[in-house]
Each structure stands twice: as structure tokens, then as C-alpha cells.
C-alpha positions in Angstrom: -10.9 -16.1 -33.1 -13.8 -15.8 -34.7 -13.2 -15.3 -38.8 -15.8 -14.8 -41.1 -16.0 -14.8 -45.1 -18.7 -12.0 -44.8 -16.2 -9.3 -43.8 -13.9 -10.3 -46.7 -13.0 -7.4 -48.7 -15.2 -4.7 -46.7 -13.6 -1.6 -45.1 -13.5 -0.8 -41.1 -12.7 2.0 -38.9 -12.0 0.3 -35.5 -12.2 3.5 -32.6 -10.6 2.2 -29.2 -7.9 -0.5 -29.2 -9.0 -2.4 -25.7 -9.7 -5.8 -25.1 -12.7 -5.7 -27.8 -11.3 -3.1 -30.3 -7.8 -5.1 -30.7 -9.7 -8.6 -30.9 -12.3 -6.7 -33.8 -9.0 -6.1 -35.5 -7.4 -9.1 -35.3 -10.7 -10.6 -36.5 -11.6 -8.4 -39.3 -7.9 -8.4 -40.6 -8.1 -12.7 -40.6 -11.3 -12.4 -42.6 -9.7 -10.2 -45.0 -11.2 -6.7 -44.5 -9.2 -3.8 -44.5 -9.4 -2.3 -41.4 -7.9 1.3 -40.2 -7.8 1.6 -36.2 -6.8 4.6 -34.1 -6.3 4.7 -30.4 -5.5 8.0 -28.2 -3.1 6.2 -26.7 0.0 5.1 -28.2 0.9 1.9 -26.7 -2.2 1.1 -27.6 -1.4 1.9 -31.6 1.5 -0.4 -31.5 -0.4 -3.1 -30.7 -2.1 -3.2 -34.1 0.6 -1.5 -36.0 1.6 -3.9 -39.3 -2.0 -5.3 -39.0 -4.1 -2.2 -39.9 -3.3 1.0 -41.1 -3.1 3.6 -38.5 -5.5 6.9 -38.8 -7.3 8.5 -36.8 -11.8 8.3 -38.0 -11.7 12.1 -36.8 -9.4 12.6 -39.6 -9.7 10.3 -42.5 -12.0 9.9 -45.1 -14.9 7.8 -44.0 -17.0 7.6 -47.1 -17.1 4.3 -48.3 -16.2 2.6 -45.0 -18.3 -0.5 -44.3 -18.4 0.2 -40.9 -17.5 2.2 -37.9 -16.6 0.2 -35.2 -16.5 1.9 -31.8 -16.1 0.8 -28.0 -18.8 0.9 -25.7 -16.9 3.5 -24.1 -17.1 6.3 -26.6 -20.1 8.8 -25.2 -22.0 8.7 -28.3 -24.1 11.4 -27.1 -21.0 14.0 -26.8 -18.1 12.5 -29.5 -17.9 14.2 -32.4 -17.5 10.9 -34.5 -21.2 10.3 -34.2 -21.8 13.6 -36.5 -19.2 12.8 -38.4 -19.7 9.1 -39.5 -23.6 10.0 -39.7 -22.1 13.2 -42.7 -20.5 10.1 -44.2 -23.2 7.9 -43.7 -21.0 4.9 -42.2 -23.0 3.0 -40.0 -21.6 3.5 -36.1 -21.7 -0.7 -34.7 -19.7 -2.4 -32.0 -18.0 -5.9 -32.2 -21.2 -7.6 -30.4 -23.2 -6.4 -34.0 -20.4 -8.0 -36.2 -20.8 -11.4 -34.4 -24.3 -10.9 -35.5 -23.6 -10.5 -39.1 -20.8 -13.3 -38.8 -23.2 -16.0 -37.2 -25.2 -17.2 -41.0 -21.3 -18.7 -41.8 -20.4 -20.6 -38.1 -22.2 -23.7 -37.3 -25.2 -23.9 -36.4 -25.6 -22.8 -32.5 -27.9 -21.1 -29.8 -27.2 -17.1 -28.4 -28.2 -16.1 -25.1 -28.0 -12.5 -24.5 -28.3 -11.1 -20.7 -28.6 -7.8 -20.0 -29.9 -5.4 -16.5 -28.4 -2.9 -14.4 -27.1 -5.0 -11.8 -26.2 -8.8 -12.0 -25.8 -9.6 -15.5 -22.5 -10.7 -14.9 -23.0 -13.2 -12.2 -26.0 -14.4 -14.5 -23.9 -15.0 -17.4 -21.4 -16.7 -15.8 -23.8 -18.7 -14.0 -26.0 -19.7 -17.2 -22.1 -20.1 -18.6 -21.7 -22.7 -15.7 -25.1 -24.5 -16.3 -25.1 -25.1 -19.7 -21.4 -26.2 -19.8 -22.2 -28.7 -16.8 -25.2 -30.0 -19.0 -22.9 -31.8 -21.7 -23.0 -28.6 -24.1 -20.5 -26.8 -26.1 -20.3 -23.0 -24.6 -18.5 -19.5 -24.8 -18.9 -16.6 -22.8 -18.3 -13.2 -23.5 -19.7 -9.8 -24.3 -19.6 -6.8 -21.4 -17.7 -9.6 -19.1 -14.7 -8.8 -20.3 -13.8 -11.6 -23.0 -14.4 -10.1 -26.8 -16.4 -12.8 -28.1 -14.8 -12.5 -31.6 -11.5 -12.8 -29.9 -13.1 -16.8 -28.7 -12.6 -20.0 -31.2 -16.0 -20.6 -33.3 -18.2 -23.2 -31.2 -18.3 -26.6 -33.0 -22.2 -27.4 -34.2 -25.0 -27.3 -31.4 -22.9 -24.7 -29.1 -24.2 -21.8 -27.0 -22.6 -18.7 -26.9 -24.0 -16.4 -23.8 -23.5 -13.0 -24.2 -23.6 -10.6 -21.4 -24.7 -7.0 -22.7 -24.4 -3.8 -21.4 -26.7 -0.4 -22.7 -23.9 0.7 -24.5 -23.2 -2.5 -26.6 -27.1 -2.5 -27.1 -27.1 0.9 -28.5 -24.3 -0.4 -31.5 -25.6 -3.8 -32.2 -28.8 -3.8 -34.9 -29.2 -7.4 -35.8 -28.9 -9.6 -33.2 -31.6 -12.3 -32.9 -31.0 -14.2 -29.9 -32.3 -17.5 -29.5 -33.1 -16.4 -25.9 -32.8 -12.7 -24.4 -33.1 -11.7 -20.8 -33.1 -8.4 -18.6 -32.7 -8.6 -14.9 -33.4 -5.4 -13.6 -33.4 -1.3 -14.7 -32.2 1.5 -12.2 -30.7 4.8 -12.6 -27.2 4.0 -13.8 -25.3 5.6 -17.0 -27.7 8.6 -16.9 -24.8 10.9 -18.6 -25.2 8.7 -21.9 -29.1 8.9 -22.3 -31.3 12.0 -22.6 -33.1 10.8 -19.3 -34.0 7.2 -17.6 -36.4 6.4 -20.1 -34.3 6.0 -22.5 -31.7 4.3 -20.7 -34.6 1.5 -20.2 -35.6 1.8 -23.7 -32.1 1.0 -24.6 -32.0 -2.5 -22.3 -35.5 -3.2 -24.3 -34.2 -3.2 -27.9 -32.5 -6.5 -26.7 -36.1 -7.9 -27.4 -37.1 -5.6 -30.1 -33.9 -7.5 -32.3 -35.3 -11.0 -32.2 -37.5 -12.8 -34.1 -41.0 -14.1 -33.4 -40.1 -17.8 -32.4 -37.3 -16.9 -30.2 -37.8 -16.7 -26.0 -37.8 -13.7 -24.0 -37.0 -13.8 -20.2 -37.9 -10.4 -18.0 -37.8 -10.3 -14.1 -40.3 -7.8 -13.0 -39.4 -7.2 -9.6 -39.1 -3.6 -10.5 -41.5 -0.9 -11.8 -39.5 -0.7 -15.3 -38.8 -4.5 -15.8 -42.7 -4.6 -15.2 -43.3 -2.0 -18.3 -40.6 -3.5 -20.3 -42.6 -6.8 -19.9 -46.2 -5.3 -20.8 -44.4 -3.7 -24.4 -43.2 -7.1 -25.2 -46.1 -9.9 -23.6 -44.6 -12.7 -25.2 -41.8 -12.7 -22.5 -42.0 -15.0 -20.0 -41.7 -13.1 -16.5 -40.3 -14.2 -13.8 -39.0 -13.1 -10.3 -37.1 -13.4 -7.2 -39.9 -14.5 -5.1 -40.3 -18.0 -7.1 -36.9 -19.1 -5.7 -37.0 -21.2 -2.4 -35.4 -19.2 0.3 -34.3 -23.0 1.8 -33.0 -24.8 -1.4 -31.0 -21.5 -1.6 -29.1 -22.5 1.2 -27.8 -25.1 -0.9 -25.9 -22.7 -3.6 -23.2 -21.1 -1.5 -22.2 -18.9 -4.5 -25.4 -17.3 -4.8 -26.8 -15.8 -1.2 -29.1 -13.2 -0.8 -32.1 -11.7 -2.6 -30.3 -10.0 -5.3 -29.0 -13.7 -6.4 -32.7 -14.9 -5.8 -33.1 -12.7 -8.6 -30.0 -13.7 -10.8 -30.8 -17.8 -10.3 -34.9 -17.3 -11.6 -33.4 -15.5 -15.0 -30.8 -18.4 -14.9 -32.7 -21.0 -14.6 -35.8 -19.8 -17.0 -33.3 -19.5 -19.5 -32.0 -22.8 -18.8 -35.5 -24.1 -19.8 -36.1 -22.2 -22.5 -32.7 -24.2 -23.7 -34.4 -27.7 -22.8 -31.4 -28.8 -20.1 -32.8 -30.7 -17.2 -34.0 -29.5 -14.3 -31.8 -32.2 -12.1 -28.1 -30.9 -13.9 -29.4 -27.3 -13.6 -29.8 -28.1 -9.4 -26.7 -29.0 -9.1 -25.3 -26.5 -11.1 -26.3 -24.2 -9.2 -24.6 -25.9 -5.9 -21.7 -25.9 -7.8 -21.4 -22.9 -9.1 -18.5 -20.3 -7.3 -18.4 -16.2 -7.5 -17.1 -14.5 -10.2 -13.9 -12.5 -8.5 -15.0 -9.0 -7.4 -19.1 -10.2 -7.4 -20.1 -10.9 -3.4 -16.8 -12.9 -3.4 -15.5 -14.6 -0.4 -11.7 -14.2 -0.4 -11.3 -15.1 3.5 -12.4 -16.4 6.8 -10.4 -15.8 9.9 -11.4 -15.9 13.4 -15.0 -16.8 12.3 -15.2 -13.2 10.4 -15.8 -13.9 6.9 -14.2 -11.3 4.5 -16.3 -10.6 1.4 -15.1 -8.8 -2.2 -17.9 -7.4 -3.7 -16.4 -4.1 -5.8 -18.0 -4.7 -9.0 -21.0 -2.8 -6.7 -20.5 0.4 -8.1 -23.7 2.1 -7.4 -26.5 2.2 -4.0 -28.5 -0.1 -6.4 -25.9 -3.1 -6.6 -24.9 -2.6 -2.7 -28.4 -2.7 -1.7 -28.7 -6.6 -1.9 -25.3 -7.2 -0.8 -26.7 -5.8 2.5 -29.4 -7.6 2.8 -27.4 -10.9 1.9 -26.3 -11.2 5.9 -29.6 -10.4 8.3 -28.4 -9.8 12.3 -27.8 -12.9 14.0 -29.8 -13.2 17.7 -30.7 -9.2 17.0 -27.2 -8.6 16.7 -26.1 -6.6 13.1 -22.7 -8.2 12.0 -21.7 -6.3 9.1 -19.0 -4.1 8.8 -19.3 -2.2 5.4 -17.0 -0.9 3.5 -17.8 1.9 1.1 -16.9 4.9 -1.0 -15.1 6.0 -4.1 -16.4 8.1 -6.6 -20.0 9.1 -6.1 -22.3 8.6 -8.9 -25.5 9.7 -6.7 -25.6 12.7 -3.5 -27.5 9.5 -1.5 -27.5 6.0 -0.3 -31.6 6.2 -0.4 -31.6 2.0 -2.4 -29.3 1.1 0.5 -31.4 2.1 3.6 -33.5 -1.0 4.3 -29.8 -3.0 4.7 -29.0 -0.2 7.3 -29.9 -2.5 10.0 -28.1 -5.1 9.1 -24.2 -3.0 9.3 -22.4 -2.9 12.6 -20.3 0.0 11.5 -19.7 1.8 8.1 -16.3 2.4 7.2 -16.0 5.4 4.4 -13.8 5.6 2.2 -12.1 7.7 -1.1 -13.9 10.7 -2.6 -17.5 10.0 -1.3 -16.3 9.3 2.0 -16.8 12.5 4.2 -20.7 12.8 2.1 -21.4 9.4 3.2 -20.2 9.5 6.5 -22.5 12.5 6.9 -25.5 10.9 5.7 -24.7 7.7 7.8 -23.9 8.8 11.1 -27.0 9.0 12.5 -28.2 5.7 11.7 -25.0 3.7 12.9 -21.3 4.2 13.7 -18.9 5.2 11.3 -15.3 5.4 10.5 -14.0 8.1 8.6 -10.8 5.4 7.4 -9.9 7.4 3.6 -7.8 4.6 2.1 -8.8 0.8 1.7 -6.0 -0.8 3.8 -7.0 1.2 6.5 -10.6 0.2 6.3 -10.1 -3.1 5.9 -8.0 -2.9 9.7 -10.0 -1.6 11.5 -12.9 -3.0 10.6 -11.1 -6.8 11.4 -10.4 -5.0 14.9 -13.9 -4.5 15.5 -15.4 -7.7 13.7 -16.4 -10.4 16.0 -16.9 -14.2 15.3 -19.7 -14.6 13.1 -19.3 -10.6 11.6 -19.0 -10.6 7.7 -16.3 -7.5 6.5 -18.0 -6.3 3.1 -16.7 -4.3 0.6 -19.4 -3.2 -1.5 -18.4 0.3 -2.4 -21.6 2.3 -3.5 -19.5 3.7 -6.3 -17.2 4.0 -9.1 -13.3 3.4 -8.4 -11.9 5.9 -10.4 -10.8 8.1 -7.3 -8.2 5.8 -6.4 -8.0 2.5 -8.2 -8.0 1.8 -12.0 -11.1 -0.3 -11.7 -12.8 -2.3 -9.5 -11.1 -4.9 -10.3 -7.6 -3.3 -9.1 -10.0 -2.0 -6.2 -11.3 -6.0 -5.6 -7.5 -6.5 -6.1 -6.6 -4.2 -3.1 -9.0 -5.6 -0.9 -7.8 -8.9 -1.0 -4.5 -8.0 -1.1 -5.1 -6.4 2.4 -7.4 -9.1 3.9 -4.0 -11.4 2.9 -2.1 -9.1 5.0 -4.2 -9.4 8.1 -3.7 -13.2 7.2 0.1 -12.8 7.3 0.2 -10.7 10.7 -1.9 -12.9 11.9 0.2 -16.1 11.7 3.4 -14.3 12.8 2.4 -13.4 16.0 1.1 -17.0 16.4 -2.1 -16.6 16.1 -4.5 -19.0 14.6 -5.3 -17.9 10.8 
């Protein structure tokens, strides 16, 4: 883990006990702060039970405290700790902003921060997967799902690549990255921000935080990317349209416009790092999907099943869409979509609509979508996932891609997306396994 002398003898509140709250305990408590945490959920408590003192920052004292460190997931906007801490005047921070004030004590390194609305993810990973192939010293970590304080310090000349959500943004205040990028801003999140303006504004203080010497990267293939860009005219801008459509063939991980996108933010940042162009090529041939991200978890009968749930809004599905044109006029995908709704409309989605074969709705959104999709294609009312998932093999033909790229959030019927990506595959196995036992070639 991450352990720094700076946090020695400072007092913590640490609200939320996931992956990143229990790692900023584990790390404050090694550097010798005292920390008390609190979690609503009790399982949770144990975890850091004989580590920190238990109490709850709704309840305690706070004056005095160093720090309040929350998750990304407490609405800031309706919590009644953000009153509170601000009465006590404890600064509100997340674990990304004590990496920040760790970084003067670990040896000297490079931060690349990657933010956006969709694709920051795959972005990471992949400038994760570049730099590592390049000879270099590298962590990932951030909104990904690793806690980078949770990660072993990188020896001298690392990179650490930091993929940041909105929310992180909003609790980090000191965080010059070496190089900062921002893929793209639509409406996402809209419950945590007075309006979409502010949402963007929140992606832009990523650039805002760093110092005059250091590189900014912006893709302005949107309106608001292109705004963000004219406030901060030292970025370099780049977009999808630079990328080859026909060296693109080459990177089998990374089809379709959206990852057009995601490879010229990659590879400018790769620049701005001085790697060669040659080892970033064949990085990005080498490079394979992050699980749940336009994942390929099977091919059978020449119909190519495709996990894509971390698509959680008509934004992200859009390019997923457009990833697999009609073959000899013929559309070829069979989509699989719904959940839990976080838009009335499928509007970003529309110009893939020629592209599906049939829809297949499912969860919470499903009759909605069905409605608004029936007059542009079939559609199959299927409810649950398993079901989707057979029929849609029943109707897919040799050459036919099965998609899940859900248009929404999960929390209708799976944990997450990843127990939804989970599910998916799980029931694309099954087809595998029926399959073979009735002789059939797999």
C-alpha cells in the first residue's frame, strides 16, 4: 500500500468502507494517522474494527479532524455530512486527493489522469497496457476499481494512470497531473449536479488542478469537449477522425468509432510521455477488452457473443451499435437491452438502429423500450437475461453478433454490471454446454 510520513499524526473521518474507503484506512492507519471510519453496514464495520475507532461523522465531533474522507458515492448534494463537516470546517476529500498530498514523499514518477463520460475505462487500461509494454514501471487505478493507495509505491520513473470519475473530481483539490485527459461529456449523473453545466464543469477542474508545464489532452468530438478545450487552449485536441479506419483493423480489442475515440486520447497521451510510436502500434494490436467493455466472451456457429454491460446509458450503447455495420445490406445485430432507465429515450442510439436485426428488452425499461422500438425493427419483449440471451442465439445467423449493451443501470436485477456482464456470460456458456450435448459443433 501506499504509506506516507505526511499523514503521520493527523486525524481522519473515513465515510464508506468499500474497496477505496477500507484501503484509505489501511493506508492512513500504516502512516500513523488516527483514523475513525463508519459504514451503514455492519459487515462492513468489522472489516476495520481494531484498526480504527468506530463512530459514525454524523455523530462525533469533527472539529479538529484533518480530513473528511468520503466515497464517491455519497450524494454530496443531498447528505447531510456536507453541512455538517462545512459547520466544522473539516475539509470533505476522497482517497484520489490523499495520493495527491502523499506524492512529494514517493519517488519521483509521472500521473496520468483520464476522465469522460464514456470510455475512460477502456482508456486507462489501454494507456495502462501501453506504457507497461514500453519498458516502464506502471499502476492503475482510480474509478476502475483498484484504490490506488491500496497499490505498492512505484519504484523511481513509474507512471501511475488514474482513471477519474466526476465524483472523485469533485473531492480531490491538488492533483497536478503530469498529463490529464477528457474523452467525452454527455448527460450522465445529472441527480449530483445543479444542471449539465456543472457536471462538465466538474470533468474540467481535472485541467484547472495542474500546473503550467504539465500536458492536457481533450477530444472534441462533442459540443462540450469543444468548450472545455477553448477555456483551457493549451490542451492539445484531438479526435476520433485522426485514427485510420484500416490500421484499426489491426487492434481487435478496440473496434468501432467509440474506440476510434479512446485509441487518439491513448495514443496522444502516450506522446506526451515520450514512448515510441513503433511499441505504442503494437500495443495497441495487443491489447484485449477489459471484462464487461465490448467484450467478446464467445463465438459459436459463426455468431459472435459480445459483453458490453458497463454501457449503462444510450450514450455508451450508441457506438457499440455502430461497432458492427450490415454485411451485403443485411443488419446482424441482435441487441440486448434494458434495466433501469436513466433517460424516457434511446434518441443517442438511433443512427445504430439500422444496424440491429432484432431488439430484445429486458428488466425495468423493457416494455418503455420496446414501445419506442417497435416501429423501427422487431422486438422481443424476453424480461430476464437468460431468456434474451436464447432466443436471440435462435434467431442469430452465421456472421450475426449477440450484444449486450444494456442502455442502463443494472440495479433492477443484478448488483452491477459486472454481476449483469457476469450473467451474460454465464448464459452464453450455457448455450455452449447444450450445444455440445446434443452433438452439435461448439
Amino acid at each position: 500500500m501506499i504509506v506516507s510520513n505526511v499523514f503521520s499524526g493527523k486525524r481522519y473521518a473515513v465515510l464508506g468502507l468499500a474497496r477505496s474507503g477500507l484501503a484509505t484506512v489501511e493506508a492512513l492507519v500504516a502512516s500513523g494517522a488516527h483514523v475513525v471510519a463508519w459504514d451503514s453496514r455492519e459487515d462492513a464495520r468489522a472489516l476495520v474494527a481494531g484498526k480504527a475507532v468506530l463512530g459514525d461523522p454524523m455523530d462525533i465531533d469533527l472539529a479538529g479532524f484533518d480530513g473528511l474522507v468520503v466515497s464517491p458515492g455519497v450524494p454530496l448534494n443531498r447528505h447531510p455530512i456536507a453541512e455538517r463537516a462545512k459547520a466544522a470546517e473539516v475539509p470533505i476529500i476522497g482517497d484520489i486527493e490523499l495520493f495527491a498530498l502523499a506524492r512529494p514523499t514517493l519517488p519521483p514518477h509521472r500521473v496520468v489522469a483520464i476522465t469522460g463520460t464514456n470510455g475512460k475505462s477502456t482508456t486507462t487500461a489501454l494507456v495502462h497496457h501501453i506504457i507497461r509494454n514500453a519498458g516502464l514501471p506502471t499502476r492503475m487505478g482510480g474509478n476502475i476499481g483498484l484504490p490506488i493507495l491500496g497499490q505498492e509505491p512505484l519504484s523511481a520513473g513509474g507512471v501511475y494512470v488514474l482513471e477519474l470519475s466526476s465524483y472523485q473530481i469533485d473531492l480531490t483539490y491538488s492533483l497536478d497531473c503530469d498529463v490529464a485527459a477528457l474523452l467525452n461529456v454527455t448527460p450522465d449523473h445529472l441527480d449530483r449536479y445543479a444542471d449539465f453545466e456543472a457536471y462538465a464543469a466538474s470533468k474540467a477542474r481535472l485541467f484547472s488542478m495542474q500546473g503550467p508545464s504539465h500536458t492536457g489532452i481533450i477530444a472534441v468530438d462533442d459540443p462540450t469537449t469543444r468548450a472545455v478545450a477553448a477555456a483551457f487552449p493549451r490542451a492539445k485536441q484531438v479526435s476520433a477522425r485522426e485514427v485510420d479506419p484500416l490500421l484499426q483493423r489491426d487492434w481487435p480489442a478496440l473496434q468501432g468509432p467509440h474506440n476510434a475515440q479512446n485509441v487518439a486520447v491513448a495514443v496522444a497521451i502516450a506522446e506526451a510521455l515520450g514512448l515510441q510510436q513503433v511499441g505504442v502500434m503494437a500495443a495497441l494490436a495487443s491489447y484485449a477488452s477489459l471484462p464487461h467493455r465490448m467484450q467478446a466472451v464467445a463465438e459459436m456457429g459463426g455468431v459472435l457473443y459480445v459483453n458490453d454491460s458497463k454501457a449503462t446509458n444510450a450514450a455508451s450503447t450508441a457506438p457499440a451499435l455502430a461497432a458492427y455495420p450490415p454485411v451485403d445490406g443485411r443488419p446482424r445485430i441482435h441487441w440486448i437491452l434494458g434495466g433501469l432507465a436513466k433517460s424516457d429515450n434511446l434518441d443517442e442510439c438511433a443512427p445504430g438502429f439500422p444496424n440491429v436485426a432484432r431488439a430484445y428488452t429486458i428488466g425495468e425499461a423493457g416494455p418503455p423500450f420496446a414501445r419506442i422500438l417497435r416501429p423501427l425493427m422487431p422486438v422481443d419483449e424476453s424480461e430476464m437475461l437468460v431468456t434474451a440471451v436464447q432466443r436471440a442465439a435462435a434467431n442469430a445467423q452465421p456472421g450475426d453478433v449477440v450484444l449486450l449493451s444494456p442502455a442502463c443501470a443494472s440495479f433492477d436485477q443484478f448488483r452491477d454490471f459486472e454481476a449483469r456482464g457476469d450473467a451474460f456470460a454465464a448464459a452464453v456458456a450455457a448455450l455452449a454446454g447444450n450445444t455440445q450435448s446434443e452433438g452439435m459443433p461448439a
